[in-house]
C-alpha positions as CSV (number, residue, x, y, z in Angstrom):
1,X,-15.8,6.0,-39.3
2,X,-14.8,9.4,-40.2
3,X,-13.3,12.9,-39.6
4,X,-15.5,15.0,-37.1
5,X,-14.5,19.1,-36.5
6,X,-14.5,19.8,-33.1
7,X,-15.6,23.5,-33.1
8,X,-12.9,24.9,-30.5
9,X,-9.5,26.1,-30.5
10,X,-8.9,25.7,-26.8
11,X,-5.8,23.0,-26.8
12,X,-6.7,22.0,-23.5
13,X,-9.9,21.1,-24.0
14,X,-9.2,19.8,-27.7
15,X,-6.7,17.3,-26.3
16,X,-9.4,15.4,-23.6
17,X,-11.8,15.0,-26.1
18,X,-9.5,13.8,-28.4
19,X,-8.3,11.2,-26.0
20,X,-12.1,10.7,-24.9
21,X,-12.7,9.3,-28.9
22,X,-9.5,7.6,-29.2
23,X,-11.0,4.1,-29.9
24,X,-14.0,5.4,-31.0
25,X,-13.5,5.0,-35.0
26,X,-13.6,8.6,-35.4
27,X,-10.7,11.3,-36.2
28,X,-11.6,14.3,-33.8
29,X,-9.7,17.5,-35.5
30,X,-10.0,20.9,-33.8
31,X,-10.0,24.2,-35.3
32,X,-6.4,24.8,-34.4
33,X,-5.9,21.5,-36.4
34,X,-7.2,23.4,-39.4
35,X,-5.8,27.2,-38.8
36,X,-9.4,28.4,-38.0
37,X,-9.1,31.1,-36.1
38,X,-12.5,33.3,-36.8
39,X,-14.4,34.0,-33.5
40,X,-17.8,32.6,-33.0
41,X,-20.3,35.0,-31.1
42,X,-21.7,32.9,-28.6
43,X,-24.2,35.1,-27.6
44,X,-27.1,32.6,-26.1
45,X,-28.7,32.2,-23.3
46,X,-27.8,28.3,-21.9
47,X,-25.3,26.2,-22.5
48,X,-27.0,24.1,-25.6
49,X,-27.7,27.1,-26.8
50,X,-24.1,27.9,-27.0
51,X,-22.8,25.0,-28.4
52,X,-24.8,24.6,-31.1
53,X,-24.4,28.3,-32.2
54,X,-21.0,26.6,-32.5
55,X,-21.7,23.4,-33.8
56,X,-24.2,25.3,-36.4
57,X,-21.6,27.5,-37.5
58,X,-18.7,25.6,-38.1
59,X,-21.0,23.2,-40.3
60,X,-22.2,25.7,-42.3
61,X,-18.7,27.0,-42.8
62,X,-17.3,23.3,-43.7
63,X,-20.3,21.4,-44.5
64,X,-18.2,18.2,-42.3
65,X,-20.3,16.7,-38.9
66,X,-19.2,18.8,-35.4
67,X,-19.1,18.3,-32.5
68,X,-19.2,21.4,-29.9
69,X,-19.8,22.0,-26.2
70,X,-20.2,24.8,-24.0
71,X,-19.3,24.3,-20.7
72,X,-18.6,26.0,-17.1
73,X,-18.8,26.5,-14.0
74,X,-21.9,26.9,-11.3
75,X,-21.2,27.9,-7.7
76,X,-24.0,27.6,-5.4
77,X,-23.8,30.9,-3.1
78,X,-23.7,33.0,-6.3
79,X,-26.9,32.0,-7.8
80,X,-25.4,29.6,-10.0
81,X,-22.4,32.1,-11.5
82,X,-20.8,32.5,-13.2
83,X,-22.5,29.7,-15.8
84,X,-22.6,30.7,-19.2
85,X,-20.2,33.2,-18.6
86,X,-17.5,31.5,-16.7
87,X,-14.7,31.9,-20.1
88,X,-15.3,36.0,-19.4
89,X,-16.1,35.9,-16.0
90,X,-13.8,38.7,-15.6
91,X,-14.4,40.9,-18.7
92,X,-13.5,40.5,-22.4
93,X,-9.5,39.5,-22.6
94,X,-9.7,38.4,-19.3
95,X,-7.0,35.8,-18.6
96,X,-7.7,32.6,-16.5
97,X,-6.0,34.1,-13.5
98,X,-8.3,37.1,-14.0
99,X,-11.5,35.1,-13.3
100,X,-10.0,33.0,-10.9
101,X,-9.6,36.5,-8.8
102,X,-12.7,37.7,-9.1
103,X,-14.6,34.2,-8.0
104,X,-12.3,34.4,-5.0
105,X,-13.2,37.4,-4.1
106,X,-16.8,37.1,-4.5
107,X,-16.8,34.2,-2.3
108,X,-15.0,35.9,0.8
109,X,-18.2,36.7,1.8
110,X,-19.4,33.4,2.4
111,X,-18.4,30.6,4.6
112,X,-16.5,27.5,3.1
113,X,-17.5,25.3,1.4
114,X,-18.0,26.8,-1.4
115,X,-20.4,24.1,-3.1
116,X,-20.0,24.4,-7.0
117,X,-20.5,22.2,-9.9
118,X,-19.0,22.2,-13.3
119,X,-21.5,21.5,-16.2
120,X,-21.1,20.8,-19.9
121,X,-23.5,20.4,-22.9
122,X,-22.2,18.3,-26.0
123,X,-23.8,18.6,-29.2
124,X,-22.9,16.5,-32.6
125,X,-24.4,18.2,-35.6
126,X,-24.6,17.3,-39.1
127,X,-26.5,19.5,-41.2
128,X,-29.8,16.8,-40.4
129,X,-28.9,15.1,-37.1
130,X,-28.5,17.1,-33.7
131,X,-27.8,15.0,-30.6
132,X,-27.4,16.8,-27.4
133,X,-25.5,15.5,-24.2
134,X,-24.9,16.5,-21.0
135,X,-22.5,16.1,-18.3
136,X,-22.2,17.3,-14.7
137,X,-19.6,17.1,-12.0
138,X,-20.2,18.3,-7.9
139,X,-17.1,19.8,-5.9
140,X,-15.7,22.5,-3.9
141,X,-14.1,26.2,-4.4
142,X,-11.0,26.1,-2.5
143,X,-9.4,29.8,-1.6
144,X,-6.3,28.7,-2.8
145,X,-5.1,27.5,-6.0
146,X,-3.3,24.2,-6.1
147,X,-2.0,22.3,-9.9
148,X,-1.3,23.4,-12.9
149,X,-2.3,20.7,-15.3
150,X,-5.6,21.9,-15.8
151,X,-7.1,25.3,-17.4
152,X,-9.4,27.7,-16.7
153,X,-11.2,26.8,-13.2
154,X,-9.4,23.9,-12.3
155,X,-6.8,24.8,-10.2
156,X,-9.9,26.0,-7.4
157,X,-12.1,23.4,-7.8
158,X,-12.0,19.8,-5.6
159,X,-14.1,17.1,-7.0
160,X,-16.5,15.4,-4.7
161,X,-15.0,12.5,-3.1
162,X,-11.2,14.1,-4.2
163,X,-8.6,15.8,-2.1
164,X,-6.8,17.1,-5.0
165,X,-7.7,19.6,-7.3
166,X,-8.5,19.7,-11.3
167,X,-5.6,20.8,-11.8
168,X,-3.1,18.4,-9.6
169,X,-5.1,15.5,-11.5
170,X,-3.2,13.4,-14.7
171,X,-5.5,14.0,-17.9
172,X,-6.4,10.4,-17.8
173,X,-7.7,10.9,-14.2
174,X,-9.9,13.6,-15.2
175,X,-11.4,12.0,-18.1
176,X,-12.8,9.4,-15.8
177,X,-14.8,12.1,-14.0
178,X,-14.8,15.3,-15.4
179,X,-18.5,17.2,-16.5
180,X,-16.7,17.5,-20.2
181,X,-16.1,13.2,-20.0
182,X,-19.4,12.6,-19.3
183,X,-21.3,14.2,-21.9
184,X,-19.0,13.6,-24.7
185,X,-18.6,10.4,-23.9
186,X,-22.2,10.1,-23.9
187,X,-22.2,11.7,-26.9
188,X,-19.7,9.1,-28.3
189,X,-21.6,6.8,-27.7
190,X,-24.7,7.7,-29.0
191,X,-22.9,8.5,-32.8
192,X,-21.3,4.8,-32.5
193,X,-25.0,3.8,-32.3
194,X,-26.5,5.6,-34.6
195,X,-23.8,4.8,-37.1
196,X,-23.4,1.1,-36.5
C-alpha cells in the first residue's frame, strides 16, 4: 500500500514498529533508513502534542505520510514523572543509565511498589488526514535493573501480570503488550481501514 516515514531515529523503537506493520501492506522506513539526522525540537506540552510536532515536520520536509509517537513513562508517587520528559529525564545528553539513576533515586523515598505506567501517542499524518492513537501499559519500578533487550526504561519496569522485566522479554513478547503495540497497532489498523 505504500512507503510510510516513521519520524524517529531510535533503532529500538524503529525495529518494533516495523515488526508491528509487517503484514500490514505498508513499508515502514525510519529516519536512520534515510540518513536524517536533523533534530526535531519537541517542545510541547503532552504527548500528541509531541508526536505530531514530529509527524508535522517530517511531512513538510518530505511531503510522504508519517507516522510518529511520543511516548514515556508515568510513575504514580511522582505526580505522574517523568512523562513528557522521560528521554531527558536526567538533563540534555543524558544517557539511559543516567535517567534510570535518577528515577531510582527519587523513589527511595517511597515504599515499593512503585506503581507506574508507560504511555504512548501514535499519530499518522498526511498533509490532510491526522489520526491519533493511544496506548497504555500498568507495571512496577523495581530498584534493580534486570535485561538488557530493551531500551530506555525497560530494564526497571515489570508489567502487570509479569515477573520479568521489559527488558528480559523477546521483542515478539513485548509487542503483544507493550503501551507502543497498542497504539500503533491501533493505528494500523485504522490506515488499513481508511485505505481499503
Amino acid at each position: 500500500m505504500g512507503n510510510i516515514l516513521f519520524a524517529t531515529g531510535n533503532k529500538g523503537k524503529a525495529k518494533e514498529v516495523k515488526q508491528i506493520f509487517k503484514n500490514s501492506g505498508f513499508d515502514i522506513l525510519s529516519l536512520s533508513d534515510i540518513n536524517f539526522k536533523e533534530e526535531i525540537i519537541e517542545d510541547g506540552e503532552t504527548f500528541e502534542d509531541n508526536a505530531f510536532i514530529k509527524a508535522k515536520a517530517i511531512y513538510d520536509k518530505f511531503k510522504v505520510p508519517v507516522i510518529a509517537d511520543d511516548s514515556g513513562l508515568e510513575v504514580d508517587q511522582l505526580g505522574g514523572r517523568p512523562g513528557i520528559h522521560s528521554a531527558r529525564y536526567a538533563g540534555e545528553n543524558c544517557t539511559y543509565d543516567d535517567n534510570n539513576r535518577k528515577l531510582l533515586d527519587e523513589l527511595k523515598f517511597f515504599d515499593e511498589p512503585h506503581p507506574a505506567r508507560f504511555v504512548c501517542c501514535a499519530i499518522y499524518y498526511d498533509g490532510q488526514n491526522k489520526i491519533v492513537e493511544n496506548g497504555e501499559l500498568k507495571g512496577n519500578i523495581i530498584s534493580d535493573k534486570k535485561g538488557d533487550k530493551g531500551f530506555g526504561y525497560d530494564p526497571v519496569f515489570v508489567p502487570e501480570n509479569y515477573d520479568k522485566t521489559f527488558a528480559e522479554l523477546e521483542l515478539e513478547e513485548k509487542n503483544k503488550i507493550s503501551h507502543r503495540a497498542a497504539a500503533f497497532k491501533k493505528l494500523m489498523e485504522s490506515l488499513v481501514k481508511k485505505i481499503s
